[in-house]
C-alpha positions, 0 to 999 in steps of 0.5 A: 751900582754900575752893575745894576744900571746896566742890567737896567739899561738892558731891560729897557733896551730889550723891551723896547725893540719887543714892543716898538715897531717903525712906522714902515712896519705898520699899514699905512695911514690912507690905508688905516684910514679906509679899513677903520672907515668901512669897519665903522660903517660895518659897526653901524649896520651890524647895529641895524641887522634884525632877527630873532636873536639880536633886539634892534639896536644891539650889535650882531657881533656874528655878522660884525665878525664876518664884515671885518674878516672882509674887510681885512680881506679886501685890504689884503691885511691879516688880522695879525697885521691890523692887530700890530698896526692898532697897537703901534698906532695905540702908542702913537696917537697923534698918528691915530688922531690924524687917521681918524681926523680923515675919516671925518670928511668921508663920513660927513659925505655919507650923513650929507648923502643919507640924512636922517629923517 
């Protein structure tokens, strides 16, 4: 019995020091904040990209590829980096909620600044 909540102690232990990581390990929230708004802006406008291969309105999912390898780029965060970032802010989504809780302001300016017509 003591022998098999050890092991068990154990395991737990060793999958949380895999899969947890502190939040000085991953990319800031303002920083998050800015790289998922211009991701986001990229999603809409690889949408209005028109060409022979890609119908309006579908994403060109090559263009949309070149935009966030810039935009990482820009951000100076590998792909691993952003990739382990999500992940942390996936299993802590009170954190993501309030990332995305401040990009509202930012894309209310840009519908304010370019209204439909």
């Amino acid at each position: 019995m003591r022998l098999r909540k050890s092991i068990i102690t154990i395991l737990c232990c060793i999958v949380a020091s895999c899969t947890s990581k502190s939040a000085g390990d991953v990319i800031s929230a303002d920083k998050m904040k800015d790289i998922l708004t211009d991701m986001h802006y990229a999603d809409t406008y690889s949408s209005m990209l028109n060409d022979t291969l890609h119908m309006s309105g579908s994403k060109n999912m090559d263009s949309l590829a070149m935009f966030y390898k810039s935009i990482l780029e820009h951000h100076k965060v590998s792909v691993e980096e952003f990739n382990e970032s999500i992940k942390w802010y996936k299993l802590n989504p009170e954190k993501l909620d309030s990332v995305y809780a401040a990009m509202i302001p930012q894309f209310s300016k840009m519908e304010a600044t370019y209204p439909n017509k």
